[in-house]
N, C-alpha and C positions, 0 to 999 in steps of 0.2 A: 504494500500500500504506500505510495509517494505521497512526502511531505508538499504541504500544499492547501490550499482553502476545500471545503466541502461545505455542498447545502443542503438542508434539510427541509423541506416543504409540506406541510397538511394544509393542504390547499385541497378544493375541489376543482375540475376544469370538465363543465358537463354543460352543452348550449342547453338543452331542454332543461336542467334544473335555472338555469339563468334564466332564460325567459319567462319562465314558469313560476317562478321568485319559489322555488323548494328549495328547502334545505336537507344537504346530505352531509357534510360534515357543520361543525359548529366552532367558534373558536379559535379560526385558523391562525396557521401563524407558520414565521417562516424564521429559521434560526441560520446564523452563517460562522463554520466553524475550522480551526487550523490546528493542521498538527505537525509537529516537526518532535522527529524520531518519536520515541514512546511518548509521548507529552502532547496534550489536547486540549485545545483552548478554546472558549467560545467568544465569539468574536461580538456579536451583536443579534439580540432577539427583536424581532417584528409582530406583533401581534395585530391583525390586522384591523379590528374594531377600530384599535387609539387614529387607524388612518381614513377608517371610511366615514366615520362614528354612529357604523351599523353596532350595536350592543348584542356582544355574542354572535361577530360576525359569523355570518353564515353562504352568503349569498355565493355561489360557483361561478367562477370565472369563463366567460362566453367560450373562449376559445385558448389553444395553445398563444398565438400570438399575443391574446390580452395577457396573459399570464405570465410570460417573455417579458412585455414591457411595464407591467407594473416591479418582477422583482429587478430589474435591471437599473429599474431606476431609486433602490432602496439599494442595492449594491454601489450604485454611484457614488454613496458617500464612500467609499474606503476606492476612490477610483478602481474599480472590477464590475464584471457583468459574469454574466451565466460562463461565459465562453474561458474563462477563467479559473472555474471551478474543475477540479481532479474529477469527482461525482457528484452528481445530483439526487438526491433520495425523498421519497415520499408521497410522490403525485403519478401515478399514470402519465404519460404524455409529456411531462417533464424531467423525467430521471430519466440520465444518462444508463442506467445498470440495474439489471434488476435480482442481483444477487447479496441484497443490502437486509430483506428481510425474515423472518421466523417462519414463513408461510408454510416451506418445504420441510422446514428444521423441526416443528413439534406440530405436527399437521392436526392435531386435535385440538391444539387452542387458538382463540382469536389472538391475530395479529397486534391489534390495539389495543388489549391488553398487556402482551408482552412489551409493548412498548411503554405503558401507563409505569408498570414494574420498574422498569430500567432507567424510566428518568428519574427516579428515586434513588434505587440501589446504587448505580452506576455513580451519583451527583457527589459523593467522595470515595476516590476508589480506595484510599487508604483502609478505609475502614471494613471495606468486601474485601478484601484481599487478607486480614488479619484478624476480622471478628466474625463475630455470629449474626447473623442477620435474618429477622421471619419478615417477608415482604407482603403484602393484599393490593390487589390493584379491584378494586368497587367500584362501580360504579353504574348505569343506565343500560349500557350494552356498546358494541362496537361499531366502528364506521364499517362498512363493506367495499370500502375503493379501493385498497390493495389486497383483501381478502374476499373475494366476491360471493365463495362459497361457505360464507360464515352461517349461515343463518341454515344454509340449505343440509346442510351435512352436521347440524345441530352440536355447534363445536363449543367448549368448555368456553364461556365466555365474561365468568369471571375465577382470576387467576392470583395462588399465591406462593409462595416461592422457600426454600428456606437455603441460607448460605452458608459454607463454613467453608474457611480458607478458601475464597474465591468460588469455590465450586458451586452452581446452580443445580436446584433441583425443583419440579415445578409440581402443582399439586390444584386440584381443582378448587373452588371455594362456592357460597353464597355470598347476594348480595341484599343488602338493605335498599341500594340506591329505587328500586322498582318503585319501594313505598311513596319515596320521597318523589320521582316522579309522576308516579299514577296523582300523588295528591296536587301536585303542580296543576294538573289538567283540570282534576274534580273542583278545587276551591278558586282555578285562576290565578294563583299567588305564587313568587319565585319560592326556590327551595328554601333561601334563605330568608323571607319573610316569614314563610312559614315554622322555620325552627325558631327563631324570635319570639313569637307570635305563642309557641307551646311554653316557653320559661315566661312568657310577659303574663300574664293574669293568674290569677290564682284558682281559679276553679277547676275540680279535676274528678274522673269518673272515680268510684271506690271500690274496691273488690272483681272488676274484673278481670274474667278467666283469662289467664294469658296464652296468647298464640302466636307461635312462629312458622315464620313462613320463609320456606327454604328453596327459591330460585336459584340451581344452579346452572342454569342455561339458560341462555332469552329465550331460545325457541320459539311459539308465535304471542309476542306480548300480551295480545289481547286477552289471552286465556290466563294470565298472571293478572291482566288486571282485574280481571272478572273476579278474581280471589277475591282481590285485596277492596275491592268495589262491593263485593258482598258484608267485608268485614267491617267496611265500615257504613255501610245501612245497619247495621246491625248494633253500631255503636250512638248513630244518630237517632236511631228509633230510642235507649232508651232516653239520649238526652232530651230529646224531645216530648217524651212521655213522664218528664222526671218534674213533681213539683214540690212548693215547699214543704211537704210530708217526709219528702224521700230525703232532706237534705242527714248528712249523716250515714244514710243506708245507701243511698246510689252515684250520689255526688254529693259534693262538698259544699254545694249550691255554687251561685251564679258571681261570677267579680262585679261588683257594679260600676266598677271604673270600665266596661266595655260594653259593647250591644250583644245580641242573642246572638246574634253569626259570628262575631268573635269568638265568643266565650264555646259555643260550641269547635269551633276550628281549634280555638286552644287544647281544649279536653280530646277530641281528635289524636291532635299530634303530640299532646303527651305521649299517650299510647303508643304510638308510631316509633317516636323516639325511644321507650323502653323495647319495643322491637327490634329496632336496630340494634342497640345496646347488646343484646341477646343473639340477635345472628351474629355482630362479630365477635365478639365473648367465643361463641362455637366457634369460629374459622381459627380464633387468636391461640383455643385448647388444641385442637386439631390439628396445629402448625406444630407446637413447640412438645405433644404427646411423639407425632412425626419425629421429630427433630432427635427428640432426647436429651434438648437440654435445658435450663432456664432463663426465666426471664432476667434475673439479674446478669446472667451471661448474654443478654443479648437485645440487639437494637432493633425496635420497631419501625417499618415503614408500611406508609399507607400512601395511597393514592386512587387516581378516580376521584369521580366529582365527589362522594361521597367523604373522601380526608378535608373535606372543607366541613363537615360535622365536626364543630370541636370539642363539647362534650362530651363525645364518644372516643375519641381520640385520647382526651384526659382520662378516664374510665379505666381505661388497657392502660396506659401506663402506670396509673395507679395501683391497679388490681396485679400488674403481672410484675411491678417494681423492674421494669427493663431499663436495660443500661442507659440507652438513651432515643430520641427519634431521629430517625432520616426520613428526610423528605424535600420537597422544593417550594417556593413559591406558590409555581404553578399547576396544581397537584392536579386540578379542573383538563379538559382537552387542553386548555394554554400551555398545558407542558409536551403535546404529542409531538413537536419538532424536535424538540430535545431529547426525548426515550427513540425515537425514531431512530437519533444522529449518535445515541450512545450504544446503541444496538446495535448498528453497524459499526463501528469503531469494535466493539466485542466482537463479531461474527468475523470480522475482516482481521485482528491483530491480537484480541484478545485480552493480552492485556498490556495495560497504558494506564498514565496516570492522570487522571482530570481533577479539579477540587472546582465545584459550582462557588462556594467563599460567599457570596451574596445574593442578591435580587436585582442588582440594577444592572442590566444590560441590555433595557429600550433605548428608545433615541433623545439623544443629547442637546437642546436648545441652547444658545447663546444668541448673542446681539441684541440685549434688553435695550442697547441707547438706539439702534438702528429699529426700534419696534415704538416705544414710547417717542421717538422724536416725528413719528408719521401720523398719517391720519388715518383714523380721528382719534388718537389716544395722546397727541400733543396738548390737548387744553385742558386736558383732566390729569395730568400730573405736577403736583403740588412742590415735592420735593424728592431727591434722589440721595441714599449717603449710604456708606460700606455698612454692614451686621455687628452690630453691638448688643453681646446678650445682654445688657442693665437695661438697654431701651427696649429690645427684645419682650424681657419680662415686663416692662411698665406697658407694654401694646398688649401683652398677650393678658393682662391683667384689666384692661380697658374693654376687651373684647377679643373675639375670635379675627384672625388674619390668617389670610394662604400663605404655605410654603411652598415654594416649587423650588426643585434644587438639581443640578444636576443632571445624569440618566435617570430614564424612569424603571420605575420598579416591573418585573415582569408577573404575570400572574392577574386573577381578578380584586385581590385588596389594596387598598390603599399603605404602602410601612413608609413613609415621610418622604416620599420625594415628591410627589403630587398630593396634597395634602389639604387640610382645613384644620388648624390646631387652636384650642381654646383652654381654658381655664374648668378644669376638675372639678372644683371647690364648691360651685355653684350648681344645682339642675337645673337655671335659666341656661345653661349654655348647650345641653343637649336639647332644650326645649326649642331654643334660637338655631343651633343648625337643623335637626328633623322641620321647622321650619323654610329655612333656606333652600334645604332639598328635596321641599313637598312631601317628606314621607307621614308617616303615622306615630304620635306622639311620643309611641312607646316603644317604637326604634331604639336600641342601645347605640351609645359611642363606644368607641373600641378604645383603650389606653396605650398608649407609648410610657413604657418605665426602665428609669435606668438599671440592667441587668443586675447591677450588685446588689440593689434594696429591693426588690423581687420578694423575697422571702418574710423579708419584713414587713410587708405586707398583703401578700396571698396565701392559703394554705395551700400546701401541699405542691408548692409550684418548681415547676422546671421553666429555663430558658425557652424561650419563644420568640425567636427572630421573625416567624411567618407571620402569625398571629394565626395559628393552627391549636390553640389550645383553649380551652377557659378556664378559672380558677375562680374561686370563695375567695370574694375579700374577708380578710382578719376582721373580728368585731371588734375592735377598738378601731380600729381605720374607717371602717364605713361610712361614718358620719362626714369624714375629710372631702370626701370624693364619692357625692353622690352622681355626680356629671357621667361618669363611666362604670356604672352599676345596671345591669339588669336589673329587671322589678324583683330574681330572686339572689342579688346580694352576687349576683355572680360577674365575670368581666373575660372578655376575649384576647387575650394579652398577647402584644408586641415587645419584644424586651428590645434596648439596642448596647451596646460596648460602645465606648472613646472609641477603638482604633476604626471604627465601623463609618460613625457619622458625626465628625467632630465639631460641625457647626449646631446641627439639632442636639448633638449629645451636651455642649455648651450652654445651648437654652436652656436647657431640662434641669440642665445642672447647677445655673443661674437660679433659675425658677425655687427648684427644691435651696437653695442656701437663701432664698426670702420668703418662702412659704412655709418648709418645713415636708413639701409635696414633690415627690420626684417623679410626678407623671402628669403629661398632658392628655388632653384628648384630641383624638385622631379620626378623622373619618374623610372618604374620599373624594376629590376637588374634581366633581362633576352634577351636574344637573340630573334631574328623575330621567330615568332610561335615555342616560345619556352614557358613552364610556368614560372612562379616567383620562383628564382633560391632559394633552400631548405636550401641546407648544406654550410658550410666552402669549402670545398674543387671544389665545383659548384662556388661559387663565387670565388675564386682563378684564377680557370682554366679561367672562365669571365675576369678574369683582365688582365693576361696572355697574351689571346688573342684579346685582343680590345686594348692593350698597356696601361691600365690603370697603373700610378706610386704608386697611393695609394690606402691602401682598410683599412677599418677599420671595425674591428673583434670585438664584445663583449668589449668595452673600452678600446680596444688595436693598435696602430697605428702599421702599419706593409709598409715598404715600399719595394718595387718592384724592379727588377733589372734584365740584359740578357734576357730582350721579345724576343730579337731574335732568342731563342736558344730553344724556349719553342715549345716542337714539335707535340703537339697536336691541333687541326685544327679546333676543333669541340666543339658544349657541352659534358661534359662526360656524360655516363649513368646515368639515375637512379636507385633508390635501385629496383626498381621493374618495370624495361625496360624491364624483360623478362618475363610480365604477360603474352603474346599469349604461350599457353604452351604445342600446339598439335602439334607442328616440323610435323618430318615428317608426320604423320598419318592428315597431314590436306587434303590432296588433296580426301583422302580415308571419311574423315567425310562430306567432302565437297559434295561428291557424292550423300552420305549418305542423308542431309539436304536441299542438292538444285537437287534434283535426274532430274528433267528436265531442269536443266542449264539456270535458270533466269536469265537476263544481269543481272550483278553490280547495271548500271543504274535504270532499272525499281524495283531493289532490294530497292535500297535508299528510291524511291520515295515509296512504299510502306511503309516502315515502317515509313517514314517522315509522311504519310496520315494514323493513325492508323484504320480510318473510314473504311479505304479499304479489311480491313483484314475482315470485315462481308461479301465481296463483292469476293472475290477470296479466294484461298488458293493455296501454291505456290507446295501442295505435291497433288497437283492435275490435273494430263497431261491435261485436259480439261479446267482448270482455266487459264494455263500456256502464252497462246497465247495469250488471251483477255488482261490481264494485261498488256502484253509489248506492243499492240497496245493502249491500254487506255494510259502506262503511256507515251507512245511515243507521243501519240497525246496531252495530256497535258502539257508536257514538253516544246514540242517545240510552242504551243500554248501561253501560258506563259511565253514564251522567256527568258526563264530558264535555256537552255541547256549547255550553256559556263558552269555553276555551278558543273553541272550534272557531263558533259565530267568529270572535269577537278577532282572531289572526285572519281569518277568511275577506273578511270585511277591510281589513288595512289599503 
């Protein structure tokens, strides 16, 4: 294998999903990586939302050429194009080699999976190479674009792994993510609203029967959901039927800080989450009974959308006392470029040493005077001076101000490069951003704490660079820092080290030598179903419009002035807002691709069930019919359709 650049791309390049605005993969993203001799370096991660400011980009790139020249021109910055690159890996029709991935090698599991596993495992090699490692990659199910025969050949599609001295060995698992999907569709609500949502009110079913529910293969979703859609009719019926006789014997009664449909969702997803709790609990015994060895001997990793559970995440470490977590940022698809690029580095050499070391390896803004000196952001700047934590703390004490700093963080949370940070002390201040960012009152903010006083004030806590964990604030502390407290005492924690972020570590550290408080609050510098705001001039126009007085640029304090007068309304574009690129000639392709005028709806759901595509085919007038009664009678079966309508309708 020649030293030299390699790319990694989860990208989709499919004209009828483009036209057709389906999604086949989610997330995409595109990583550009160099190795020289055993040594691998990641050079720069892309994720394509922060450029389209499609949110959980999805959308398939029309054709090879559009695909060509959008990454060429994200290579431009390190002057290099595709042509440049040793291999290309991860897309159909854009990889040079198709000798990169697992397909042939463990023919029984999904691909994306193995991938999910390795950008975990692989993200320090130090540590697989010399310790014990149990790995889980969880999550919803697999793409099908480098493994086509995923679904059809009913292949292990959630995967977990155990290491010792470098050596893999793979092992099939369950997943919880199912639940957490199917309830996305049923209540309308992201995964992560919805886990919120189960710790945020108090009311909770009592005594019932517990059941687990063990998908170990997607196989055809619908029938998984159908489960999980029974169980919880079943759970609605008796909230529904429960009044205040039953409090004490069926529930606990009702929060009155919420409405009926909250408090039901909350009670819900209680249950949900002690589900989950309980599958991975099994997957986590199952590994290490496998293994032989223990938890104290050995480092947890998870991944899949579902490591973005972080209560469950704290759980397993707690319960199994394991040495320590690995994991990444981007544990969500945002990490499939990178398990992708570290999987072939394995398959091709073996072994090599990488250290991932951080999260910030997006794209780099600079030129705040060539940004603020333009228009229209020249008459709304007041003053400009270098980062002084004393003044730092007297702003951050006046109010919440943006940080942007730097590269950006990869992954979907916000850890302080792109940021909104405020003062802990108060719950005006999570009141004031879930505000700003139009959410629901009862939104948590996420803490930034400096890694050494951690202990001092969380129980039970480990380090948390990702903000992959939660922890019980101490009860003498809670009263300090109601700003970053869930409604039960709990908090999502970022830790960071000096040598890590020595400007934000400065503030923090500022802050706690006049507070007494070594944590701000964190949450991320974008508008409702907007991505993590990119550039300079996206967080400006954020400040702008949310009446922000300060923002702080690359170590530079910039303060704000005439919001009134700032007359744009909206997010601005992104650099590549204008990725759909068939204008007019779309209604003419459309014909083209959907020649029998599939709904929207039964469109979605198809390509959401990729199983189905062995079952119909939509360029066939004979298929046509059957699919929109199948998907209709599933749909509404599943009591899914609020979801359906409401994407269908965009």
């Amino acid at each position: 294998m020649k030293d030299g650049y390699y790319l990694s791309a989860y990208i989709d390049i499919n004209t009828q999903a483009h036209i057709l605005d389906l999604e086949i993969r989610h997330d995409q993203n595109v990583s550009l990586w160099k190795k020289e001799g055993d040594h691998v370096q990641l050079i720069h991660y892309w994720e394509l939302e922060r450029l389209t400011g499609y949110k959980q980009h999805s959308t398939s790139f029309l054709d090879i050429d559009q695909a060509r020249r959008v990454i060429n021109s994200l290579l431009d910055t390190y002057q290099l194009s595709l042509n440049d690159m040793n291999e290309v890996w991860g897309s159909p029709g854009l990889d040079t080699v198709d000798d990169y991935h697992s397909v042939e090698d463990f023919p029984e599991y999904a691909y994306h999976s193995v991938a999910h596993l390795f950008s975990a495992i692989y993200s320090e090699t130090r540590l697989l190479q010399h310790d014990n490692i149990i790995g889980l990659a969880v999550d919803h199910g697999p793409d099908h674009v480098n493994d086509p025969n995923v679904y059809r050949d009913n292949k292990y599609c959630y995967i977990g792994c155990i290491v010792k001295n470098g050596q893999i060995e793979f092992y099939p698992l369950y997943s919880p993510a199912l639940l957490w999907a199917y309830c996305r569709l049923r209540y309308n609500l992201r995964e992560g609203t919805l886990m919120a949502l189960a710790s945020a009110s108090t009311s909770e079913l009592l005594d019932v029967e517990e059941e687990t529910f063990l998908f170990q293969t997607t196989g055809v979703l619908n029938n998984s959901y159908q489960v999980i859609s029974d169980y919880i009719d079943g759970l609605e019926k008796n909230i529904d039927q429960a009044t205040e006789q039953d409090i004490g014997i069926v529930f606990n009664g009702f929060d009155k800080a919420f409405d009926y449909q909250d408090n039901k969702i909350s009670m819900v997803m209680k249950e949900i989450q002690k589900m989950s709790i309980r599958i991975m609990d099994l997957n986590v015994k199952n590994l290490l009974e496998r293994s032989g060895i223990e938890g104290k001997d050995t480092y947890l990793s998870i991944t899949g959308g579902f490591a973005l559970n972080c209560p469950t995440n704290t759980y397993l470490m707690q319960k199994y006392n394991f040495k320590g977590f690995i994991s990444t940022p981007c544990v969500s698809d945002t990490g499939m470029s990178m398990g992708i690029a570290l999987y072939a580095f394995y398959k091709k050499i073996h072994t090599f040493h990488f250290s991932l070391g951080n999260s910030y390896y997006g794209n780099q803004h600079n030129g705040l005077l060539t940004v603020i000196e333009s228009e229209p952001y020249q008459k709304h700047i007041l003053s400009i001076s270098e980062f002084n934590p004393e003044e730092a703390v007297r702003d951050l004490i006046n109010g919440p101000f943006i940080w942007f700093y730097g590269r950006s963080e990869i992954g979907p949370r916000a850890l302080g490069n792109r940021s909104i940070i405020a003062d802990p002390r108060y719950n005006d201040a999570k009141t004031l951003l879930n505000q700003v960012k139009d959410r629901q009152w009862w939104r948590p903010v996420a803490p930034i704490i400096l890694e050494e006083h951690l202990k001092e004030w969380f129980d039970g806590s480990e380090k948390s660079p990702y903000m992959l964990h939660t922890y019980h604030i101490r009860e003498d502390k809670k009263n300090q820092v109601p700003a970053i407290l869930h409604l039960d005492n709990s908090a999502r924690i970022q830790t960071i080290k000096k040598d890590e972020k020595d400007l934000l570590y400065g503030l923090i550290e500022k802050f706690n030598e006049e507070t007494g408080v070594p944590i701000v609050c964190n949450t991320s510098l974008n508008d409702k179903g907007e991505p993590i705001i990119d550039r300079i001039e996206e967080a400006i126009n954020f400040a702008l419009r949310k009446n922000f007085k300060i923002i702080y640029v690359n170590g530079m304090r910039v303060e704000l002035h005439r919001h009134g007068e700032y007359e744009e309304n909206r997010p601005l574009p992104r650099p590549l807002r204008t990725f759909h690129s068939v204008g007019r000639m779309k209604e003419i392709y459309t014909k083209l691709y959907n020649p029998f005028n599939v709904s929207k709806r039964a469109l979605i759901f198809y390509y959401m069930l990729p199983d189905l595509m062995n079952r119909y085919d939509i360029m066939r007038k004979e298929d046509v019919q059957e699919l929109e009664n199948y998907a209709d009678d599933c749909i509404n079966k599943l009591r899914i359709a609020a979801f359906f309508d409401k994407i269908a309708g965009k």
